[in-house]
C-alpha positions in Angstrom: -12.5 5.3 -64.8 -14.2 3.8 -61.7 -13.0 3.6 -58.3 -12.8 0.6 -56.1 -13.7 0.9 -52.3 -11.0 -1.0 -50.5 -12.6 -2.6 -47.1 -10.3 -3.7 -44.3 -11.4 -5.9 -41.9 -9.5 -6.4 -38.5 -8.1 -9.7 -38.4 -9.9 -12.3 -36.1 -9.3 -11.6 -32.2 -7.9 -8.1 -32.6 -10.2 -4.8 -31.3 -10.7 -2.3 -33.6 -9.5 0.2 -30.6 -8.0 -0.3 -27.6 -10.1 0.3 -24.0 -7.4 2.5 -22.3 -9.7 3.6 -19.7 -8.5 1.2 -16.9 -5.2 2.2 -18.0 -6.0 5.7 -17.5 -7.9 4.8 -13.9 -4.4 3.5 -13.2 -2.4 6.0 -14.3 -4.3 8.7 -12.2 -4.7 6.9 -9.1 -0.7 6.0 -9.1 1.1 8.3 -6.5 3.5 10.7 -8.5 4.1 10.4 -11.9 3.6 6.7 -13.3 4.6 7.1 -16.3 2.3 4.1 -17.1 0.8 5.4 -20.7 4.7 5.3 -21.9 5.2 2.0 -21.5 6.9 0.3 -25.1 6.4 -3.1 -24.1 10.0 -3.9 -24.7 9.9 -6.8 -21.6 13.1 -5.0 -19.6 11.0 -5.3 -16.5 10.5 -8.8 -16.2 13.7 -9.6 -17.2 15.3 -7.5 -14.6 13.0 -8.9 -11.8 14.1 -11.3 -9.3 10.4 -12.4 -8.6 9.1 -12.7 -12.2 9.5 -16.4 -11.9 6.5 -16.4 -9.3 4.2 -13.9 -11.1 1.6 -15.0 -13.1 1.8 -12.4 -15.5 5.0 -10.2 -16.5 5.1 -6.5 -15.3 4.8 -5.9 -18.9 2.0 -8.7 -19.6 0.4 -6.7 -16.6 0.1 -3.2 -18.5 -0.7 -4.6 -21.5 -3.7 -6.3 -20.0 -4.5 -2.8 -18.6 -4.0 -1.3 -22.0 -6.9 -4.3 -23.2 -9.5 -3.2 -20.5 -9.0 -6.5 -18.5 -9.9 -5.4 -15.3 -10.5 -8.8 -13.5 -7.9 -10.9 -15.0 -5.3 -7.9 -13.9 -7.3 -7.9 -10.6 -7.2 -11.3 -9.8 -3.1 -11.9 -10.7 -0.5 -12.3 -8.2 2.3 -10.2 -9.7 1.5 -7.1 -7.8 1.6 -9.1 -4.6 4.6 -10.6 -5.9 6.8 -7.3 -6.5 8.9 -6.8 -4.0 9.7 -3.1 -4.9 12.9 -3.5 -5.3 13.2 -0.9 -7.9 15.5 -2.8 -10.3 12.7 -2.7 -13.4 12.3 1.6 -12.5 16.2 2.0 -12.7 16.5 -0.2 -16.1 13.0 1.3 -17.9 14.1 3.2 -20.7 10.7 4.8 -20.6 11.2 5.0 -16.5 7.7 3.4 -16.1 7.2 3.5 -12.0 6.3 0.1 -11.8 6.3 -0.2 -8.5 4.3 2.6 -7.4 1.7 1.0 -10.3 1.8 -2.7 -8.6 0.5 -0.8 -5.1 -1.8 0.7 -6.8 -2.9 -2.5 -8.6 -3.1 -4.4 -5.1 -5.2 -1.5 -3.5 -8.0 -1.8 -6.3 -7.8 -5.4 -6.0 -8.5 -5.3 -2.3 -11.1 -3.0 -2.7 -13.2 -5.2 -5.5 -12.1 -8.2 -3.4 -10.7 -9.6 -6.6 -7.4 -10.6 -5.3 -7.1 -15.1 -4.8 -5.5 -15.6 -1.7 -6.0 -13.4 1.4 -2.5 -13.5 2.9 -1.2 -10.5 0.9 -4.0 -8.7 1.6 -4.7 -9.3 5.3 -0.9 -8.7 6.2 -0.6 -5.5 4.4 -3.9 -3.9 5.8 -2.5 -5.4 9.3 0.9 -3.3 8.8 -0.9 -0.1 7.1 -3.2 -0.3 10.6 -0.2 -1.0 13.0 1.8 2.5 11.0 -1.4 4.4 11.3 -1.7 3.0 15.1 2.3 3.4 16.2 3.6 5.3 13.7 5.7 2.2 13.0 5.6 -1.9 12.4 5.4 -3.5 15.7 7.0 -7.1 14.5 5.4 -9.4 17.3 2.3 -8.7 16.8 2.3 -8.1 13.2 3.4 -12.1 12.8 1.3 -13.2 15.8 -2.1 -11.9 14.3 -0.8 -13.0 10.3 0.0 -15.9 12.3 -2.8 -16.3 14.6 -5.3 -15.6 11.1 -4.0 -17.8 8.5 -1.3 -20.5 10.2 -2.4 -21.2 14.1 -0.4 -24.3 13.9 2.5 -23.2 13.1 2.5 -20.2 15.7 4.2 -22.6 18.7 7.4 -23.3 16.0 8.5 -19.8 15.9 8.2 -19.5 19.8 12.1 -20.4 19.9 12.9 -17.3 16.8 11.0 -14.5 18.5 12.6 -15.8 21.9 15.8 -14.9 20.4 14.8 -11.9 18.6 13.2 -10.7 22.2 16.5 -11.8 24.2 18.8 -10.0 21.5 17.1 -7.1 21.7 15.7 -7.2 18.2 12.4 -7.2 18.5 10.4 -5.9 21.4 7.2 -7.2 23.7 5.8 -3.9 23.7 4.9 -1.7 20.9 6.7 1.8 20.8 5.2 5.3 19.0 7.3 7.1 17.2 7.7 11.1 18.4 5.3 13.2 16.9 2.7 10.9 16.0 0.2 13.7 15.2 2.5 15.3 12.6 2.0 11.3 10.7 -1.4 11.3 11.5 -2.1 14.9 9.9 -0.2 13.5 6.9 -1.6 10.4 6.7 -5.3 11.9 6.9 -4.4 14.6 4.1 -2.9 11.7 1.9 -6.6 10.1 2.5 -8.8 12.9 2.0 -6.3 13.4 -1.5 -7.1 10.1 -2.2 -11.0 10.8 -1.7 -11.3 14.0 -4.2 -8.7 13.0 -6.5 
């Protein structure tokens, strides 16, 4: 009796395995637990989302891109910029995936390969991370008078008449105030960083 070697071949398209390493980089440089490698794919995220209609890509689209190794297309997309970190997608995960916590993660590797396609996102958040670091705190009038200044000169003079009203109501103010204790932030700050570095 003779056996017969049975050869499968993977059908057209398909990998033979998957590339989870960007998944992995992910994973590990994700504050916390990410719980990214448990994701099911079941779609929950996106449909709980309130901004999935403006993302390019579903949160779950997102890690199964990661799960594919596709480094630049997940880069360049605009759903982490997108999430508003609302949280909504965490509380209804039934694999409680932090998908926020992944999406800042995902927008600080895109701003380090410069992979990200419009600047906006990018420019405002290291503008706020710099005014924390610098006050401890956002200082409003000139966070939106640099974004302002940077990417919409034109339309700086039309919201003269807002911030005059945020200024005489007392919600905003000219001059930008430091928290107490600004050292203790700093020295926390600065451990997070060199964390970051070894980790």
């Amino acid at each position: 009796m003779t056996q017969t070697k049975v050869i499968v071949q993977p059908k057209a398209g398909l990998r033979k395995q998957e590339d989870l390493t960007l998944l992995h980089e992910v994973s590990i440089a994700t504050a916390g637990v990410s719980h990214l490698e448990m994701c099911i794919q079941c779609g929950t995220c996106g449909g709980s989302c309130p901004s999935a209609a403006d993302m390019d890509h579903t949160p779950r689209m997102i890690f199964a891109m990661l799960r594919a190794g596709m480094r630049g297309e997940v880069l360049h997309s605009n759903t982490p910029w997108i999430c508003v970190s609302c949280y909504h997608c965490v509380v209804r995960c039934p694999q409680i995936v932090h998908i926020p916590d992944v999406m800042y993660t995902l927008k600080g590797m895109a701003i380090k390969a410069k992979l990200y396609r419009d600047s906006n996102p990018p420019h405002f958040s290291q503008t706020f991370v710099g005014m924390v670091e610098t006050f401890g705190r956002s200082y409003e009038l000139g966070l939106a008078t640099r974004h302002y200044l940077r990417h919409y000169p034109l339309r700086l003079p039309g919201m003269a008449l807002m911030g005059l009203g945020l200024l005489t109501k007392d919600r905003m103010s000219i001059i930008p105030k430091q928290i107490k204790n600004m050292s203790q932030l700093t020295a926390i700050l600065n451990k997070a960083k060199t964390l970051e570095l070894t980790s």
